[in-house]
C-alpha positions in Angstrom: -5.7 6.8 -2.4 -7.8 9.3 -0.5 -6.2 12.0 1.5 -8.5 12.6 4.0 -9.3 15.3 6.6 -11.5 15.4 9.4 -13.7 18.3 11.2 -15.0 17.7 14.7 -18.3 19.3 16.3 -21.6 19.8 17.5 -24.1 19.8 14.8 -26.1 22.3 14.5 -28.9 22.2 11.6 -29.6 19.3 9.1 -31.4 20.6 6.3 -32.1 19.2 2.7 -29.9 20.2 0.5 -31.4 21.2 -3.3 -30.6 19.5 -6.9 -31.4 19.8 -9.6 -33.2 16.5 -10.2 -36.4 16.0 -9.0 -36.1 11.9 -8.7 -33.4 12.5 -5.6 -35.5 15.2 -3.9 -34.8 14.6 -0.2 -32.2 12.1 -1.2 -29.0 15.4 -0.3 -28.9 17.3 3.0 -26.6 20.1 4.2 -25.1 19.3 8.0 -24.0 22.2 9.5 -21.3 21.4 12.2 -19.3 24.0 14.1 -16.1 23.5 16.2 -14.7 24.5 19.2 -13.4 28.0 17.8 -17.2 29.0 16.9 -15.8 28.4 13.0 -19.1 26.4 11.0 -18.0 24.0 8.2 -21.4 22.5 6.1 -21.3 19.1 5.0 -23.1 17.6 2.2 -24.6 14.4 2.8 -25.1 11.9 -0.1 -26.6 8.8 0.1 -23.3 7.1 -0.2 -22.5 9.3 2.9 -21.4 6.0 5.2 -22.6 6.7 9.0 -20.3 4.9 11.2 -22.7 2.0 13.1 -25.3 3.4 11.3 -26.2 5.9 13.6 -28.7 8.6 13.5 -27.7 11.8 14.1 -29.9 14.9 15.0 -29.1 18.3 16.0 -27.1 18.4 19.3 -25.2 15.4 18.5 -21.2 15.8 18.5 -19.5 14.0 15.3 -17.0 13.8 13.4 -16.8 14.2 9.4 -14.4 13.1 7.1 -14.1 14.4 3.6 -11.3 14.2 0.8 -8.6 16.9 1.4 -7.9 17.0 -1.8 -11.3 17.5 -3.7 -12.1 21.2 -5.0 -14.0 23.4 -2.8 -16.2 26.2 -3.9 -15.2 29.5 -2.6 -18.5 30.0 -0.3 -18.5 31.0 3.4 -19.2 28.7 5.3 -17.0 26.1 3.5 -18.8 23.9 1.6 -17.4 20.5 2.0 -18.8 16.2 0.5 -18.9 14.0 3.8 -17.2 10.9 2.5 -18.1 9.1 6.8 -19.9 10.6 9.3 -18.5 9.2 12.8 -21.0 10.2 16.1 -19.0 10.6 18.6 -19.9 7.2 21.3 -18.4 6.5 24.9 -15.1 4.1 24.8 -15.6 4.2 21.1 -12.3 5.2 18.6 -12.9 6.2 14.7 -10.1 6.3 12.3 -11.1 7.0 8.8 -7.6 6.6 6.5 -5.5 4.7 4.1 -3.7 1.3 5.7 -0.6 0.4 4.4 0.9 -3.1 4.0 1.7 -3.2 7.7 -1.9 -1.5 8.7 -0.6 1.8 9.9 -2.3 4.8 9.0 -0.8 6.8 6.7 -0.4 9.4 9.0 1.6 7.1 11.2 -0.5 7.6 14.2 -2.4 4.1 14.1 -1.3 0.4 13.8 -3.9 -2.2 13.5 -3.5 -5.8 14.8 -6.6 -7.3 13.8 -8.2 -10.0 15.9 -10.1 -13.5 14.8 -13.0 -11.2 16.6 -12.5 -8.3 14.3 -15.6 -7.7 12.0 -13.6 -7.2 7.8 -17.0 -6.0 6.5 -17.2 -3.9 2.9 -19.2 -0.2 3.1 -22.4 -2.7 2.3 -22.0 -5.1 5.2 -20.9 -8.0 3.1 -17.9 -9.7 4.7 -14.5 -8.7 2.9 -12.3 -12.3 3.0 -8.9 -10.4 1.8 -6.6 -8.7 4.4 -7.5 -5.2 4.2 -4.0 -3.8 3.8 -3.3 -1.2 0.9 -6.9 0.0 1.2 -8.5 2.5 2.9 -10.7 1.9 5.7 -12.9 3.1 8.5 -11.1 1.3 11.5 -13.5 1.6 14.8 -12.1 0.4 18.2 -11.6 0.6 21.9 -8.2 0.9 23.5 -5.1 1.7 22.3 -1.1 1.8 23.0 0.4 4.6 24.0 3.7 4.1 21.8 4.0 6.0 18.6 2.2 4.5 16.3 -0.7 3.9 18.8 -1.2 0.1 18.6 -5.1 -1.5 18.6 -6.9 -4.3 18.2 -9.9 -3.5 16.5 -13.7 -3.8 16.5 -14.4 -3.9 13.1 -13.0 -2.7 9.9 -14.8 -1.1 6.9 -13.4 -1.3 3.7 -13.7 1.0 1.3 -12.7 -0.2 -2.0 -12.3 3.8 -3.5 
Protein backbone atom coordinates (compact mmCIF):
# COMPACT_ATOMS: atom_id res chain seq x y z
CA UNK A 1 0.00 0.00 0.00
CA UNK A 2 0.96 3.48 -1.04
CA UNK A 3 1.03 6.28 1.47
CA UNK A 4 0.42 9.12 -0.40
CA UNK A 5 0.70 12.91 -0.15
CA UNK A 6 -0.47 15.58 -2.13
CA UNK A 7 0.82 19.29 -3.09
CA UNK A 8 -1.53 21.84 -4.52
CA UNK A 9 -0.70 24.85 -6.92
CA UNK A 10 -0.24 26.84 -9.83
CA UNK A 11 2.28 25.57 -12.18
CA UNK A 12 4.67 27.35 -13.09
CA UNK A 13 7.33 25.92 -15.77
CA UNK A 14 7.16 22.42 -17.57
CA UNK A 15 10.49 21.62 -18.73
CA UNK A 16 12.12 18.33 -19.96
CA UNK A 17 13.64 16.74 -17.58
CA UNK A 18 17.32 14.92 -18.65
CA UNK A 19 18.38 11.02 -18.52
CA UNK A 20 20.67 9.39 -19.24
CA UNK A 21 19.24 7.31 -22.14
CA UNK A 22 18.92 8.69 -25.34
CA UNK A 23 15.75 6.31 -26.48
CA UNK A 24 13.41 8.31 -23.78
CA UNK A 25 14.67 11.75 -24.66
CA UNK A 26 11.60 14.01 -24.22
CA UNK A 27 9.82 11.02 -22.70
CA UNK A 28 10.67 12.84 -18.53
CA UNK A 29 9.71 16.50 -17.67
CA UNK A 30 10.24 18.58 -14.54
CA UNK A 31 6.72 20.42 -13.36
CA UNK A 32 7.45 23.16 -11.25
CA UNK A 33 4.37 23.90 -9.04
CA UNK A 34 4.35 26.48 -6.19
CA UNK A 35 1.76 26.82 -3.35
CA UNK A 36 0.00 29.37 -1.61
CA UNK A 37 3.00 30.14 0.79
CA UNK A 38 5.38 31.07 -2.29
CA UNK A 39 7.18 27.41 -1.31
CA UNK A 40 8.04 25.56 -5.18
CA UNK A 41 7.92 21.74 -5.00
CA UNK A 42 9.27 20.14 -8.78
CA UNK A 43 7.64 17.15 -9.95
CA UNK A 44 8.91 14.64 -12.16
CA UNK A 45 6.69 13.46 -14.75
CA UNK A 46 7.05 9.89 -16.20
CA UNK A 47 5.17 8.49 -18.75
CA UNK A 48 3.34 6.38 -16.30
CA UNK A 49 2.57 9.75 -14.65
CA UNK A 50 -1.52 9.20 -14.84
CA UNK A 51 -3.30 12.70 -15.72
CA UNK A 52 -6.63 12.58 -14.16
CA UNK A 53 -9.26 12.90 -17.42
CA UNK A 54 -6.42 12.99 -19.36
CA UNK A 55 -5.99 16.60 -19.23
CA UNK A 56 -3.35 18.79 -20.60
CA UNK A 57 -1.83 20.93 -18.44
CA UNK A 58 0.25 24.14 -19.42
CA UNK A 59 1.68 26.80 -17.33
CA UNK A 60 -1.00 28.75 -15.41
CA UNK A 61 -2.98 25.79 -14.72
CA UNK A 62 -3.81 25.03 -10.90
CA UNK A 63 -3.33 21.16 -10.07
CA UNK A 64 -2.84 18.97 -7.80
CA UNK A 65 0.11 16.21 -7.53
CA UNK A 66 0.19 13.22 -5.72
CA UNK A 67 3.41 11.34 -4.94
CA UNK A 68 4.48 8.45 -2.50
CA UNK A 69 5.17 9.90 1.08
CA UNK A 70 7.17 7.41 1.71
CA UNK A 71 9.73 7.15 -1.34
CA UNK A 72 13.37 8.75 -0.69
CA UNK A 73 13.86 12.22 -1.62
CA UNK A 74 17.17 13.67 -2.66
CA UNK A 75 18.29 16.45 -0.48
CA UNK A 76 17.97 19.28 -3.37
CA UNK A 77 16.19 22.64 -3.02
CA UNK A 78 13.53 22.84 -4.44
CA UNK A 79 12.35 19.28 -3.34
CA UNK A 80 12.55 16.97 -5.93
CA UNK A 81 9.59 14.84 -5.87
CA UNK A 82 7.98 11.38 -8.71
CA UNK A 83 4.23 12.49 -9.62
CA UNK A 84 2.54 9.18 -9.15
CA UNK A 85 -1.34 11.39 -10.61
CA UNK A 86 -1.50 14.70 -11.66
CA UNK A 87 -5.22 16.09 -10.90
CA UNK A 88 -6.08 19.76 -12.82
CA UNK A 89 -7.99 21.30 -10.78
CA UNK A 90 -11.94 21.49 -12.86
CA UNK A 91 -15.22 23.23 -11.62
CA UNK A 92 -17.70 20.82 -9.47
CA UNK A 93 -15.02 18.27 -9.95
CA UNK A 94 -13.50 16.27 -6.50
CA UNK A 95 -10.08 14.12 -6.77
CA UNK A 96 -9.06 11.71 -4.17
CA UNK A 97 -5.99 9.77 -4.86
CA UNK A 98 -5.64 6.94 -1.82
CA UNK A 99 -5.88 3.47 -0.52
CA UNK A 100 -9.81 2.07 -0.15
CA UNK A 101 -10.37 -0.18 2.38
CA UNK A 102 -12.89 -3.12 2.52
CA UNK A 103 -15.70 -0.61 3.26
CA UNK A 104 -14.27 2.09 0.50
CA UNK A 105 -13.15 4.69 3.03
CA UNK A 106 -10.01 6.35 2.46
CA UNK A 107 -7.46 5.45 4.62
CA UNK A 108 -7.32 8.75 5.98
CA UNK A 109 -10.84 8.41 6.98
CA UNK A 110 -12.00 11.49 5.25
CA UNK A 111 -13.86 9.67 2.18
CA UNK A 112 -16.52 6.85 1.89
CA UNK A 113 -17.43 5.73 -1.50
CA UNK A 114 -20.87 4.28 -2.43
CA UNK A 115 -20.45 3.41 -5.89
CA UNK A 116 -23.33 3.74 -8.33
CA UNK A 117 -24.46 1.18 -11.39
CA UNK A 118 -23.35 4.72 -13.29
CA UNK A 119 -19.87 4.74 -11.71
CA UNK A 120 -17.08 4.13 -14.38
CA UNK A 121 -14.47 0.91 -12.38
CA UNK A 122 -11.82 1.54 -15.14
CA UNK A 123 -7.93 0.23 -14.57
CA UNK A 124 -4.97 3.17 -15.12
CA UNK A 125 -5.32 1.91 -18.97
CA UNK A 126 -9.04 2.39 -19.53
CA UNK A 127 -9.89 -1.19 -19.60
CA UNK A 128 -12.91 -1.86 -17.41
CA UNK A 129 -11.91 -3.45 -13.86
CA UNK A 130 -15.09 -6.21 -13.17
CA UNK A 131 -13.84 -6.73 -9.34
CA UNK A 132 -15.05 -4.40 -6.51
CA UNK A 133 -12.26 -2.16 -6.06
CA UNK A 134 -11.97 -2.38 -2.24
CA UNK A 135 -8.43 -3.11 -0.72
CA UNK A 136 -6.86 -1.27 -3.63
CA UNK A 137 -5.78 1.99 -4.21
CA UNK A 138 -7.54 4.30 -6.42
CA UNK A 139 -8.00 7.64 -8.01
CA UNK A 140 -11.76 8.29 -6.94
CA UNK A 141 -13.14 11.53 -9.03
CA UNK A 142 -16.61 12.92 -8.11
CA UNK A 143 -19.12 15.68 -7.57
CA UNK A 144 -20.85 16.16 -4.22
CA UNK A 145 -20.30 14.96 -1.06
CA UNK A 146 -21.79 14.47 2.67
CA UNK A 147 -20.94 16.63 5.14
CA UNK A 148 -20.66 13.79 7.95
CA UNK A 149 -17.26 12.56 8.93
CA UNK A 150 -16.29 10.34 6.68
CA UNK A 151 -17.64 12.62 3.76
CA UNK A 152 -20.00 10.24 1.87
CA UNK A 153 -20.07 10.27 -2.30
CA UNK A 154 -21.21 8.66 -5.01
CA UNK A 155 -18.73 8.68 -7.57
CA UNK A 156 -18.01 9.44 -11.18
CA UNK A 157 -15.52 7.07 -11.89
CA UNK A 158 -12.92 5.06 -10.16
CA UNK A 159 -9.34 4.31 -11.36
CA UNK A 160 -7.67 1.46 -10.11
CA UNK A 161 -4.41 1.18 -9.61
CA UNK A 162 -3.27 -2.21 -9.10
CA UNK A 163 0.41 -1.02 -7.33
Amino acid sequence: MIHFSSYYGVVKDINDFWTENDEVSGCYKLMSIQNNDGSIVNFVISPFTYFVEHAMVSEGDIVTAYYNADAPVPLIYPMQLQAIVIAKDMPNINVKVDYFDSQLVSSDGSLKINPSLQTEVVLINGQAFLQSPENHNLIVIYGPSTRSIPAQTIPYKIVVMCV
